[in-house]
gemmi code that builds the backbone of each chain (N, CA, C; Angstrom):
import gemmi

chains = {
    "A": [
        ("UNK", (173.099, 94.921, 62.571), (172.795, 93.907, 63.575), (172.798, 94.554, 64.952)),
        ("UNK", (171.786, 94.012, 65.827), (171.556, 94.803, 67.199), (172.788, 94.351, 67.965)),
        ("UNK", (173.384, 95.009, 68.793), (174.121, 95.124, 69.797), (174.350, 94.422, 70.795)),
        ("UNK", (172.749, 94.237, 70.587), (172.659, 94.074, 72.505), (171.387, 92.586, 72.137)),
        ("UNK", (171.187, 91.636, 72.368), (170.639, 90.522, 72.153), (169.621, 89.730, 73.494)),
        ("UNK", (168.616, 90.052, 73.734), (167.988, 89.485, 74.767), (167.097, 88.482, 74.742)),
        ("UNK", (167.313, 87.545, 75.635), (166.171, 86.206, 75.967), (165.751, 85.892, 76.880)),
        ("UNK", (165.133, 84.993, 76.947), (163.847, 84.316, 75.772), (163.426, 85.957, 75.583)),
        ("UNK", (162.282, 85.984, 74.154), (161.728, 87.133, 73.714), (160.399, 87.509, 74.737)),
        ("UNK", (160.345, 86.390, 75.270), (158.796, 86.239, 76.405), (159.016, 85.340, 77.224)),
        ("UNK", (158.132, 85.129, 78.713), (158.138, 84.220, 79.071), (157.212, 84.659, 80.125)),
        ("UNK", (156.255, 83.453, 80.858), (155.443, 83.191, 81.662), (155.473, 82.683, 82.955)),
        ("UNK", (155.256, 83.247, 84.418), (156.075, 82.634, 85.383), (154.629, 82.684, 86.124)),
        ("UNK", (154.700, 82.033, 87.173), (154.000, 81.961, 88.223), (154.199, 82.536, 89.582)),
        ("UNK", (152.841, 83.334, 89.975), (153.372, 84.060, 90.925), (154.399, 83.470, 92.045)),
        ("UNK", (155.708, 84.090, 92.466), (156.038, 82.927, 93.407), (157.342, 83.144, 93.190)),
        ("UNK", (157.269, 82.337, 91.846), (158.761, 81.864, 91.099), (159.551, 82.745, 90.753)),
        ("UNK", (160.969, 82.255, 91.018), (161.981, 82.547, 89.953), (161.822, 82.929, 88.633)),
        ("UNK", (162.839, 83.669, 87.939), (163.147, 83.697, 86.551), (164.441, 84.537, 86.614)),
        ("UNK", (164.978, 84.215, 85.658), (166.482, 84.680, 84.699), (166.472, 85.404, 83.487)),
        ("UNK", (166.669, 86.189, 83.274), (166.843, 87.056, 81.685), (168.254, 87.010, 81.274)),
        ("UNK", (168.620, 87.131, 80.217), (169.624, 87.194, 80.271), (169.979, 88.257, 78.952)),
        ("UNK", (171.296, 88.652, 78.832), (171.796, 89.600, 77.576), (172.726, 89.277, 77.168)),
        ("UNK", (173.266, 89.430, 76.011), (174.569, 89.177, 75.219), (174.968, 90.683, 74.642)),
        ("UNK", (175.795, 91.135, 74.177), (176.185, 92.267, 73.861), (177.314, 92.221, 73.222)),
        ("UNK", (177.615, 92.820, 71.702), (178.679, 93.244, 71.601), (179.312, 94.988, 71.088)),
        ("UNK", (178.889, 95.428, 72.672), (179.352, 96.869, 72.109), (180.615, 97.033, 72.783)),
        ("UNK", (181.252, 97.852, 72.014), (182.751, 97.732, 72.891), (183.509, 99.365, 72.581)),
        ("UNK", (184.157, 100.164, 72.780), (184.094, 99.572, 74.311), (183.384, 99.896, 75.373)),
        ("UNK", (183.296, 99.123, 76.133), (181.932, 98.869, 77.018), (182.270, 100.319, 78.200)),
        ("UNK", (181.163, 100.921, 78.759), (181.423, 101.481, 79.893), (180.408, 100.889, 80.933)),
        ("UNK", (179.149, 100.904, 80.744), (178.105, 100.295, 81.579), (177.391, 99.338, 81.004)),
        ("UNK", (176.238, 98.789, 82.038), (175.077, 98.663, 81.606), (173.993, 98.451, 82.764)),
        ("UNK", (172.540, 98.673, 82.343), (171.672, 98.981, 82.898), (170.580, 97.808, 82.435)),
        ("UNK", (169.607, 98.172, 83.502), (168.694, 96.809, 83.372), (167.387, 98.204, 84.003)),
        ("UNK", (166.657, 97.859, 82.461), (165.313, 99.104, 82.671), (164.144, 97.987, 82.925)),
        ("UNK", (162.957, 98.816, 83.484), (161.924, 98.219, 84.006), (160.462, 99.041, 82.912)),
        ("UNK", (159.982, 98.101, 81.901), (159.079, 98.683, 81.143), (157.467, 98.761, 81.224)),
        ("UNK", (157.142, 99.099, 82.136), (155.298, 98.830, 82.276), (154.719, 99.373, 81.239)),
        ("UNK", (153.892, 98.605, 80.802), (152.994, 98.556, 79.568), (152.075, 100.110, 79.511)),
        ("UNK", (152.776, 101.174, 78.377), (152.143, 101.790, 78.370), (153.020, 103.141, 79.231)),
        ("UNK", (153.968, 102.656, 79.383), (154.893, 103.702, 79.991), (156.299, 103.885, 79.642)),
        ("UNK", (157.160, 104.748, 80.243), (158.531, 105.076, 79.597), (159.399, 104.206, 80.412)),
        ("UNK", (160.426, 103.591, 80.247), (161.243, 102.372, 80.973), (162.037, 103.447, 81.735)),
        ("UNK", (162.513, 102.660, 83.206), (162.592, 102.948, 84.897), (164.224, 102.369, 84.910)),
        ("UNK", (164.953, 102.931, 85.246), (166.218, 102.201, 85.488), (165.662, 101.137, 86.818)),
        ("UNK", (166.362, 100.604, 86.460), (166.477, 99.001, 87.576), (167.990, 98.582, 88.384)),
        ("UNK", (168.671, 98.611, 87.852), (170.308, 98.571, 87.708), (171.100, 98.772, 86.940)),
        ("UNK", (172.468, 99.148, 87.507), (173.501, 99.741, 86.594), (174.915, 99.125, 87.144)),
        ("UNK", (175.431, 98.571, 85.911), (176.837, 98.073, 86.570), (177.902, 98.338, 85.721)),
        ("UNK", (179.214, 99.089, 86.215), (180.666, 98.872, 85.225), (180.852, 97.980, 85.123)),
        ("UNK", (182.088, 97.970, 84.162), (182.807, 96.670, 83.941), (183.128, 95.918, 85.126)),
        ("UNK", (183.763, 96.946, 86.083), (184.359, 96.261, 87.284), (183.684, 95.751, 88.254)),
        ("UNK", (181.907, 95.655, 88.261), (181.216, 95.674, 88.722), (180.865, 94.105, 87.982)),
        ("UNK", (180.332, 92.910, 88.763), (179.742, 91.917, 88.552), (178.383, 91.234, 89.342)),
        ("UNK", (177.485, 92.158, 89.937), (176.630, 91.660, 90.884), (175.674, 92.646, 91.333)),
        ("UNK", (174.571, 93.321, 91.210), (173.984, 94.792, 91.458), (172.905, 94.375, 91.860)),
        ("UNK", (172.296, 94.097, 93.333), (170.743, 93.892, 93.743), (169.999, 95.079, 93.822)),
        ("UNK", (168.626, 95.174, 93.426), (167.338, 96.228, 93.734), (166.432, 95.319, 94.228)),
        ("UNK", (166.155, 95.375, 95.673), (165.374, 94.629, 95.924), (164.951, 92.925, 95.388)),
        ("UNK", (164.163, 92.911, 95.456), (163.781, 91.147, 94.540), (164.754, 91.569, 92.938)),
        ("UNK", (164.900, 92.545, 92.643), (166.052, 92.303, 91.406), (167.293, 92.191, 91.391)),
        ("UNK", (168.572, 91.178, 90.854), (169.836, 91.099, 90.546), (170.107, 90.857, 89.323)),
        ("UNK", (171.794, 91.792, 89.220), (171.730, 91.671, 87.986), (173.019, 91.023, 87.569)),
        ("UNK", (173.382, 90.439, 87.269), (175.044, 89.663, 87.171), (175.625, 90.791, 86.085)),
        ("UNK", (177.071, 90.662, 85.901), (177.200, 90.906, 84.703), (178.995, 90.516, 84.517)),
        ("UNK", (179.321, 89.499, 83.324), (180.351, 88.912, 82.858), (180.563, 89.724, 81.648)),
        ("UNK", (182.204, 90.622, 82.645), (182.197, 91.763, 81.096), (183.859, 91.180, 80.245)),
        ("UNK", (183.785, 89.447, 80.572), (184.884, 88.804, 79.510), (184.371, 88.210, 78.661)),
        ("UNK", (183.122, 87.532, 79.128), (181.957, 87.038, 78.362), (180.935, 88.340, 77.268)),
        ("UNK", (181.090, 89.482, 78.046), (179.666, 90.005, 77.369), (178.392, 89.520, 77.182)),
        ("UNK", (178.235, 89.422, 78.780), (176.671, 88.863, 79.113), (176.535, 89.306, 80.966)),
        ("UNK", (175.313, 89.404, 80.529), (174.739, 89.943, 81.683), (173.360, 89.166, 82.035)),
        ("UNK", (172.576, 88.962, 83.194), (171.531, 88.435, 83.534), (170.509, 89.251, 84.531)),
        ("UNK", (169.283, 88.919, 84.764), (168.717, 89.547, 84.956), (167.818, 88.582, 86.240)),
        ("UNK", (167.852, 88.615, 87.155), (166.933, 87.553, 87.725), (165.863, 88.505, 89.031)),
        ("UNK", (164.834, 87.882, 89.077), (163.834, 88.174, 89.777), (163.316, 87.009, 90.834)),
        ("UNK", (163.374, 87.210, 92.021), (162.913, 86.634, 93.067), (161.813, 86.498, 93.390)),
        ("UNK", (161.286, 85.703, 93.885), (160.113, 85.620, 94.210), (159.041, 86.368, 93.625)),
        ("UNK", (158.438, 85.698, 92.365), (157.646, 87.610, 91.616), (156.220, 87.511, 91.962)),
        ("UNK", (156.023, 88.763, 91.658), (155.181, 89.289, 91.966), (153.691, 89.840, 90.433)),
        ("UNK", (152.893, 90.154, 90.775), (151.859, 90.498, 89.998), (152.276, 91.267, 89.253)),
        ("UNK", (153.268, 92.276, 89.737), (153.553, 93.954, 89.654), (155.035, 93.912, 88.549)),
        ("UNK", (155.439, 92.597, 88.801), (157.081, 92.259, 88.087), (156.597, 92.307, 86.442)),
        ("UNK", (154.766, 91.768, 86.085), (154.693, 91.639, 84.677), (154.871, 92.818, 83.849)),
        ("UNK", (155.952, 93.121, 83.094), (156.405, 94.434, 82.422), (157.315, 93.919, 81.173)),
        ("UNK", (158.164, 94.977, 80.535), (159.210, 94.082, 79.574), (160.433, 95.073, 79.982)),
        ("UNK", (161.388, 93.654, 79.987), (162.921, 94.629, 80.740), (163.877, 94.186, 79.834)),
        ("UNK", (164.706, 95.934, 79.614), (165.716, 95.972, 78.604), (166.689, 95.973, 78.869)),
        ("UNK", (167.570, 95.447, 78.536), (169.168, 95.652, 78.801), (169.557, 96.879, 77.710)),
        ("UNK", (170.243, 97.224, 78.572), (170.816, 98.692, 77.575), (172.377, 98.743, 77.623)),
        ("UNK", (173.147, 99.087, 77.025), (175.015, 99.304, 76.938), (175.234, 100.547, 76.887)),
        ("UNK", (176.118, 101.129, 77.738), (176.675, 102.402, 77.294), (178.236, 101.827, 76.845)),
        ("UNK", (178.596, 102.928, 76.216), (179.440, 103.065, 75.041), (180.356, 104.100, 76.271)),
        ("UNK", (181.590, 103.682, 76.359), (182.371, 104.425, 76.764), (182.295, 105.634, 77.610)),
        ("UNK", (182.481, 106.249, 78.782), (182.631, 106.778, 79.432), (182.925, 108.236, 79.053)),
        ("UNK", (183.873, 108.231, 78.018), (184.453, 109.410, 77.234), (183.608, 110.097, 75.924)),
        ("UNK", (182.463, 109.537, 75.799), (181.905, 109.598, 74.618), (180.229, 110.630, 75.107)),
        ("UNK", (179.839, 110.245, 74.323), (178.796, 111.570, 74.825), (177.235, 110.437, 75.910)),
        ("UNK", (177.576, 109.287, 75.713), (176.803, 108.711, 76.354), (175.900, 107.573, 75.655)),
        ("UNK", (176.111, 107.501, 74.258), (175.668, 106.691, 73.208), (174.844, 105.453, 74.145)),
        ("UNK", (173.731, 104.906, 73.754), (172.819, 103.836, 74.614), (172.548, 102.602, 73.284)),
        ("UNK", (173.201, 101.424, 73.838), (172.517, 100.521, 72.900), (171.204, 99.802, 73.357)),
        ("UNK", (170.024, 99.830, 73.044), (169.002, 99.023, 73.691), (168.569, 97.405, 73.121)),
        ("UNK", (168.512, 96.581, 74.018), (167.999, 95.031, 73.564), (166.549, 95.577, 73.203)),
        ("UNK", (165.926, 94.213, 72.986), (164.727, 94.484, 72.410), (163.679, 94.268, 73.452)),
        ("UNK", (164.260, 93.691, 74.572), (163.471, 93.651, 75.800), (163.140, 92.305, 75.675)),
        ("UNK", (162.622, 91.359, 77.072), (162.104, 90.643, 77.611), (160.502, 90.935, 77.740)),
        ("UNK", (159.695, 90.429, 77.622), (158.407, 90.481, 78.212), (157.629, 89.356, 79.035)),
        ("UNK", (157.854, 90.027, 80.281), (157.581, 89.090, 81.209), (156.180, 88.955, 81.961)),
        ("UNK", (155.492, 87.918, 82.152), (154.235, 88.106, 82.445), (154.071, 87.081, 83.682)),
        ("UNK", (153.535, 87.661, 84.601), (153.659, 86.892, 86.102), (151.708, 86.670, 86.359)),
        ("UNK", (151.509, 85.823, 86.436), (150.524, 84.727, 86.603), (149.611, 84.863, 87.555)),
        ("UNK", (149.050, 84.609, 88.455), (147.964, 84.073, 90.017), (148.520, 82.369, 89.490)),
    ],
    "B": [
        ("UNK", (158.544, 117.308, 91.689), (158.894, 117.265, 90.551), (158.017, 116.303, 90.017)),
        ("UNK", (157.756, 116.838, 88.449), (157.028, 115.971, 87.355), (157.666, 114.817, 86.572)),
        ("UNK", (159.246, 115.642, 86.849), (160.228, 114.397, 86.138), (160.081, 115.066, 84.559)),
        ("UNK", (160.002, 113.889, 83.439), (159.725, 114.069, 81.917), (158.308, 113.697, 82.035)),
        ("UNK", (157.537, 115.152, 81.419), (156.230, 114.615, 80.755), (155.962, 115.276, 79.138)),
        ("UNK", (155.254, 114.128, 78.674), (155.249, 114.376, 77.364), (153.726, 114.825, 76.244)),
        ("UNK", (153.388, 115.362, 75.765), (152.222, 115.722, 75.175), (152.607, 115.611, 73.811)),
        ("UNK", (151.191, 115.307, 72.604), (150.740, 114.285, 73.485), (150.327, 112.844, 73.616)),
        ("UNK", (148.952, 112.354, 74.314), (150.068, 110.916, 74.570), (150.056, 110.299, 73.504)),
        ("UNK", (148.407, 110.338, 72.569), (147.716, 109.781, 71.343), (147.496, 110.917, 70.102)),
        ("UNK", (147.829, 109.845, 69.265), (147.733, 111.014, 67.991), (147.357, 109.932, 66.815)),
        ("UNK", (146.468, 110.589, 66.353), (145.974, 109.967, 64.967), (146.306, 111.180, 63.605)),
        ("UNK", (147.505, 110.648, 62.799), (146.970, 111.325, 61.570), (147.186, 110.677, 60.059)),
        ("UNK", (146.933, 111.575, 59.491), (146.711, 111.257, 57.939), (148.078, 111.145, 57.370)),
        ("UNK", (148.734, 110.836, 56.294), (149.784, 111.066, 55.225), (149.687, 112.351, 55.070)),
        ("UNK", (150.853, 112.998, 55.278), (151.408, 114.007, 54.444), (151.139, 115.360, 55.699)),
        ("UNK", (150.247, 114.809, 56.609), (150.016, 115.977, 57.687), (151.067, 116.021, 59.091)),
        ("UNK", (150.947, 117.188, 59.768), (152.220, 117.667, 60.414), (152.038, 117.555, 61.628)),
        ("UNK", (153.042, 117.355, 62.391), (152.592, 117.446, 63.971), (154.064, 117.529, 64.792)),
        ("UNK", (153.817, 118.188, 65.970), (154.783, 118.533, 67.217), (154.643, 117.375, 68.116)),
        ("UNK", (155.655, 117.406, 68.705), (155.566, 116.513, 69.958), (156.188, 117.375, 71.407)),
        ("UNK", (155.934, 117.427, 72.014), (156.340, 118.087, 73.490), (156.952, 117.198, 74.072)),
        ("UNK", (157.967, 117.715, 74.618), (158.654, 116.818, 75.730), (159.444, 118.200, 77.187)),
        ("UNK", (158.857, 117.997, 77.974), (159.062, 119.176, 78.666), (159.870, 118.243, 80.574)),
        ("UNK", (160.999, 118.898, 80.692), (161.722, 118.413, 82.042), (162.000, 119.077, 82.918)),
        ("UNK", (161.983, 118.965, 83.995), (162.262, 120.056, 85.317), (163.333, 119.226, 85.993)),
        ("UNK", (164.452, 118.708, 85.942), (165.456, 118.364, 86.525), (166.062, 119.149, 86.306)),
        ("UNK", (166.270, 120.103, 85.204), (167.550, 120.761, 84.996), (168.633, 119.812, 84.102)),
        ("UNK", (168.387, 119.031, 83.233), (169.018, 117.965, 82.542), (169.510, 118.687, 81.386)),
        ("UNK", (170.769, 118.449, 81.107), (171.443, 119.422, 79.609), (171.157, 118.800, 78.742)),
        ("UNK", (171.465, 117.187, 79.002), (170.707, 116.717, 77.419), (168.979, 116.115, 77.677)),
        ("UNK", (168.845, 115.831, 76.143), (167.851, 115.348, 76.224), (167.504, 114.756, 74.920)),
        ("UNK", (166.769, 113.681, 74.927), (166.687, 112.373, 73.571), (165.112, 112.388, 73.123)),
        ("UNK", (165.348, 112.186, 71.507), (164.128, 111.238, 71.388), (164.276, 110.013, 71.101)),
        ("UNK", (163.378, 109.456, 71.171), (163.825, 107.653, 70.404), (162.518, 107.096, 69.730)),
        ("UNK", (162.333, 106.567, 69.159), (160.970, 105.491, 68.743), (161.304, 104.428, 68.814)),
        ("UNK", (160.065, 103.763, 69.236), (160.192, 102.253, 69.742), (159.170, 101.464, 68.979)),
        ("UNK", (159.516, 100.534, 68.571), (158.637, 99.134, 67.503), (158.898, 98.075, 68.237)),
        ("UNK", (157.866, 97.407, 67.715), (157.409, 96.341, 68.007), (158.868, 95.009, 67.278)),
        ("UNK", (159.637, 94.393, 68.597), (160.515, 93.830, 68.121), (161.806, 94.162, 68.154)),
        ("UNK", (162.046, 95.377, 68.914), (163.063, 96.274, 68.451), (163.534, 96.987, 69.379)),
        ("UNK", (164.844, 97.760, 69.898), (165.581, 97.867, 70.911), (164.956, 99.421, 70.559)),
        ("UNK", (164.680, 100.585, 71.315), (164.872, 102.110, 71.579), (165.883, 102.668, 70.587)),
        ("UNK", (165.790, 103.591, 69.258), (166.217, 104.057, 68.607), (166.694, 105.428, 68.447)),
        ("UNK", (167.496, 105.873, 68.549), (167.477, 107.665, 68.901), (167.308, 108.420, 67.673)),
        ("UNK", (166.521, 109.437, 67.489), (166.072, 110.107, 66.612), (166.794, 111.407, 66.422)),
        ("UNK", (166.788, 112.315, 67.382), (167.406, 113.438, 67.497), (167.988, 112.958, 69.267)),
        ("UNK", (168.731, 113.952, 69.279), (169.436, 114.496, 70.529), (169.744, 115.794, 70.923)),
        ("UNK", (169.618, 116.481, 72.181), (170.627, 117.707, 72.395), (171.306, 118.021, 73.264)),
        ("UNK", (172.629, 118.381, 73.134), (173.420, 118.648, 74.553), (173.427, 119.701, 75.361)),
        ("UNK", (171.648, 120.733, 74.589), (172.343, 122.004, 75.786), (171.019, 122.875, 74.821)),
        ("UNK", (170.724, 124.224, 75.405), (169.912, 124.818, 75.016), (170.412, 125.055, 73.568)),
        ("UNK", (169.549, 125.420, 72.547), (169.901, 125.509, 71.243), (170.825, 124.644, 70.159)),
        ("UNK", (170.940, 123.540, 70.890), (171.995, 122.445, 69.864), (171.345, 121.662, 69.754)),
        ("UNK", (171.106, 121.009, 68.448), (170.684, 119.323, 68.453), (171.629, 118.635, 67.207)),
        ("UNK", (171.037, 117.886, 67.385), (172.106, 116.849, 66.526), (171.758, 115.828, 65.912)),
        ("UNK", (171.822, 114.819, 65.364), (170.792, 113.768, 64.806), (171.551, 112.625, 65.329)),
        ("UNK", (170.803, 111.432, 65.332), (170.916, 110.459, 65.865), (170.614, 108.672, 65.045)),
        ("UNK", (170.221, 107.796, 65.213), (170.580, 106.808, 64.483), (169.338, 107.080, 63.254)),
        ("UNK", (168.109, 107.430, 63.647), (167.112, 107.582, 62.536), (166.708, 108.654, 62.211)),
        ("UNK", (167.207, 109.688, 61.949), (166.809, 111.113, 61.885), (165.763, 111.583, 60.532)),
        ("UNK", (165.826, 110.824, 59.481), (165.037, 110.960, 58.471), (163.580, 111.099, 58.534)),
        ("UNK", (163.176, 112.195, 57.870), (161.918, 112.704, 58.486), (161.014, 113.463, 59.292)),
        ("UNK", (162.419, 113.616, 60.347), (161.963, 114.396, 61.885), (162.309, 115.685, 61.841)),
        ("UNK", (162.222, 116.495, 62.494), (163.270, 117.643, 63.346), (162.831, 117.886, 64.316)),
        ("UNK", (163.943, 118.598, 65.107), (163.846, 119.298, 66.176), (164.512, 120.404, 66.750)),
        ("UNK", (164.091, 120.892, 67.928), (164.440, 122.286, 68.457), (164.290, 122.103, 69.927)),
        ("UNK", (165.138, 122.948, 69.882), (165.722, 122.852, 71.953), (165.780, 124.321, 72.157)),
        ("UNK", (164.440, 125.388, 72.350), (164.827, 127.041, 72.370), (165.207, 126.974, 73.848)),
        ("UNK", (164.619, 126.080, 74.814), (164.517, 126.518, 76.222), (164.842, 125.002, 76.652)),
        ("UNK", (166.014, 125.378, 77.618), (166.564, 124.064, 78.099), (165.895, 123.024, 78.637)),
        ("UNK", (164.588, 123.309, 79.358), (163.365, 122.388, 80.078), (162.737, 121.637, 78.921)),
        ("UNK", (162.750, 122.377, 77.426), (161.593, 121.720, 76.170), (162.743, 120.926, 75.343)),
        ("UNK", (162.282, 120.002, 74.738), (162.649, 119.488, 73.571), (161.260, 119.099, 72.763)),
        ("UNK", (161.537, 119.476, 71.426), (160.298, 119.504, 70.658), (160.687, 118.540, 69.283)),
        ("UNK", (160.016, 117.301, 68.726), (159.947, 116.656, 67.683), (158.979, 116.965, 66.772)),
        ("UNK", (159.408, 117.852, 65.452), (158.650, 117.627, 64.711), (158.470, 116.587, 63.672)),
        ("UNK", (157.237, 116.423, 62.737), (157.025, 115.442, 61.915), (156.214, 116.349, 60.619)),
        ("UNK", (157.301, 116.775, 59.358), (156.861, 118.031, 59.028), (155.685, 117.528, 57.947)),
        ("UNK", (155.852, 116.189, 57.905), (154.915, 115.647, 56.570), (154.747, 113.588, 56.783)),
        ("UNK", (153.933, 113.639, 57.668), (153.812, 112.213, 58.229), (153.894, 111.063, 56.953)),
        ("UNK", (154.216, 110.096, 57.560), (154.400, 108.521, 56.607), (153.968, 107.788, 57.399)),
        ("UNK", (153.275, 106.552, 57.107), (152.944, 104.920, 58.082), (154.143, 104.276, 58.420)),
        ("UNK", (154.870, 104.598, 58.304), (156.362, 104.082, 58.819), (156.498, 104.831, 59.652)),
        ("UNK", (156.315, 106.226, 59.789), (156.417, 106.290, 61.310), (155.548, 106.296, 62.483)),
        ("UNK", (154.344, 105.365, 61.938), (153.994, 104.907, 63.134), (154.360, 104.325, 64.446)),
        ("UNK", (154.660, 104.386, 65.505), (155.293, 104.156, 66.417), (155.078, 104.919, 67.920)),
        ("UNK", (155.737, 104.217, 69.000), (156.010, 105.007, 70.457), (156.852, 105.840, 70.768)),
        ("UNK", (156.529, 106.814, 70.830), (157.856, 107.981, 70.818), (158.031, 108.566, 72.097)),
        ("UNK", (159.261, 108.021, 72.571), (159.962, 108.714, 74.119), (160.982, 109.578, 74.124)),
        ("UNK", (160.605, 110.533, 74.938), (161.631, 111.669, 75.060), (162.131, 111.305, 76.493)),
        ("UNK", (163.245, 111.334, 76.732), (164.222, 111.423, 77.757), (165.050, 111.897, 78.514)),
        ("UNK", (165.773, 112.707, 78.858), (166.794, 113.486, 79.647), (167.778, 112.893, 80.661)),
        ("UNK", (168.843, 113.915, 80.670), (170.050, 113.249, 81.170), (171.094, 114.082, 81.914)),
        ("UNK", (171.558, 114.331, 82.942), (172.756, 115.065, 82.775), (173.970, 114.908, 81.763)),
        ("UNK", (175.357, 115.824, 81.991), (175.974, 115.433, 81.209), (176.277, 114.190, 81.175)),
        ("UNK", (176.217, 113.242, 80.053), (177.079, 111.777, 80.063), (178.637, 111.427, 79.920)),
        ("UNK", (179.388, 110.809, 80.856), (180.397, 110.482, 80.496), (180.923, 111.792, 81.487)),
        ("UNK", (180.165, 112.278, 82.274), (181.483, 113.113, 83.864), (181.343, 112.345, 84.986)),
        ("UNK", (180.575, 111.322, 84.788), (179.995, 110.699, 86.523), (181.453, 109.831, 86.688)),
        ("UNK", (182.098, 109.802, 85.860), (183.828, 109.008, 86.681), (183.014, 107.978, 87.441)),
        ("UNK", (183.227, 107.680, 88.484), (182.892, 106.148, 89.347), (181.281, 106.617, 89.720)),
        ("UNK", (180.435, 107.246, 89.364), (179.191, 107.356, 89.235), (178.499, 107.343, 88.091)),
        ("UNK", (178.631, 106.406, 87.792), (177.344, 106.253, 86.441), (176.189, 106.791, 86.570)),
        ("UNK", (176.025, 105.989, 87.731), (174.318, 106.456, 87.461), (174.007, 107.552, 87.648)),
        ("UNK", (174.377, 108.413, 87.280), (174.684, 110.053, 87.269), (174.278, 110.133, 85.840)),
        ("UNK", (174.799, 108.960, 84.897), (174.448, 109.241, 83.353), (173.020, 108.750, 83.057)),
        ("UNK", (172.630, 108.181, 84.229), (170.973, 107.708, 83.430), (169.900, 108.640, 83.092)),
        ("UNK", (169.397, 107.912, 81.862), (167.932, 108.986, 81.417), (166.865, 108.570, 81.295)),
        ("UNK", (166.060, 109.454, 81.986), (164.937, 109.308, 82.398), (163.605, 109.902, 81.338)),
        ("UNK", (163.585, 109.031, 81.088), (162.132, 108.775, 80.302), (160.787, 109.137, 80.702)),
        ("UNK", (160.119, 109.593, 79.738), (158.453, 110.508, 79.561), (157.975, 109.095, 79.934)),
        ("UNK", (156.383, 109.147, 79.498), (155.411, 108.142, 79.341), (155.588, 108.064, 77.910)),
        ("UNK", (155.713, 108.734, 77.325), (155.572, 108.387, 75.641), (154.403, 108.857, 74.745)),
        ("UNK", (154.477, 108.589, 73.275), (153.037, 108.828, 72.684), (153.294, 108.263, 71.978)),
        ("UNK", (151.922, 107.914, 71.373), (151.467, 106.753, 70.711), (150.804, 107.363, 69.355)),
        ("UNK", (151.856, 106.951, 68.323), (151.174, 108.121, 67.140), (151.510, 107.053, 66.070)),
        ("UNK", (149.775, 106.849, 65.535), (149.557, 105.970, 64.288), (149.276, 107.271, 63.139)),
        ("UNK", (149.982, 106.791, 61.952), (149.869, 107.841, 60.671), (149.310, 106.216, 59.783)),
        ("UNK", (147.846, 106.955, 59.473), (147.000, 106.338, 58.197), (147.631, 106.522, 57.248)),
    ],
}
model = gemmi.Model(1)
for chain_id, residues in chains.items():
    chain = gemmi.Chain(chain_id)
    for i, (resn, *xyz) in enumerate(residues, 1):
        res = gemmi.Residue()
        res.name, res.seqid = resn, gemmi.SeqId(i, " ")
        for name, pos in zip(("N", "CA", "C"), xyz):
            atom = gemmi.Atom()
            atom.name, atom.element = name, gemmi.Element(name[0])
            atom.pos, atom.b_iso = gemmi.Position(*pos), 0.0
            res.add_atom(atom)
        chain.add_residue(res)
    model.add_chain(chain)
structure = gemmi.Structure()
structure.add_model(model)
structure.setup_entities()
């Protein structure tokens, strides 16, 4: 069973709007996680990265929450853009002490409108 | 810098025939990954290596190999293709993981464009 659990599997926004991604995860024990940026046809872009101790990471129009009592993290995009339509993964690292082990979701695919 | 680029990008082959994959980095990165990616499905690691001449296997290793002679290359072979492994194959790189202490993002890896290799 995957690790790392992401939703909706798709979704459709209008240029403009809001949207939320979100992740569930149960890898433990946890050291990070990251929020990649996938353009169609290319290798995925880090976006953000947050520790445990870390709950809040902006890149520009991107934030990323992350509840590490819950084991969930979110993904939200501001105001989007043409350029936002891509598919974004949540990824887990595995402990700090370990060689760097990556769990990947299956990604979001997000498609931004006119 | 080029970053990770990978050769190459498209590949068509038959059952039972052989092929390399290139994955070549100029960061100076000790490790470096492969993974395949499906449709539905989170990034899978295939092989790995932590350093010139080591590799190691990783969650799907069946089928593959590889070789790390020169710390910039990592090379995937496919010594006798199957339709199962049809798929997107990304090579990646990394410094060491797990020294960045209160710098993570010291551990991120940075990803090729990929290739796109259907086996008939």
């Amino acid at each position: 069973k995957n690790q790392v659990e992401q939703s909706p599997q798709s979704l459709i926004i209008l240029e403009g709007k809001n949207c939320t991604l979100q992740c569930n995860y149960t890898v433990s024990p946890f050291s990070n996680l990251r929020w990649y940026k996938q353009d169609t046809g290319r290798g995925p872009v880090s976006l953000t990265i947050m520790t445990f101790s870390e709950n809040t990471k902006s890149n520009g129009r991107y934030t990323a929450t992350l509840d590490a009592d819950t084991k969930q993290s979110s993904l939200h995009i501001t105001a989007s853009q043409l350029s936002d339509s891509a598919s974004y993964i949540c990824v887990v690292s595995e402990r700090a002490d370990s060689w760097g082990k990556l769990q990947f979701g299956a990604g979001t695919q997000v498609v931004v409108t006119p | 810098n080029a970053g990770v680029t990978q050769t190459p990008k498209f590949r068509v082959l038959k059952t039972g025939q052989s092929m390399t994959l290139l994955c070549a980095q100029d960061m100076n990165h000790e490790y470096m990954y492969w993974y395949r990616q499906d449709p539905g499905m989170g990034l899978r690691l295939i092989h790995y290596s932590v350093g010139e001449g080591t590799t190691a296997k990783g969650e799907v290793p069946d089928g593959y190999n590889v070789s790390r002679l020169k710390k910039q290359n990592f090379l995937l072979g496919l010594e006798s293709a199957a339709p199962s492994q049809t798929s997107v194959y990304f090579c990646a790189s990394s410094y060491r993981p797990g020294t960045s202490g209160s710098r993570p993002s010291a551990d991120t890896q940075y990803f090729g464009p990929g290739t796109r290799l259907t086996v008939l």
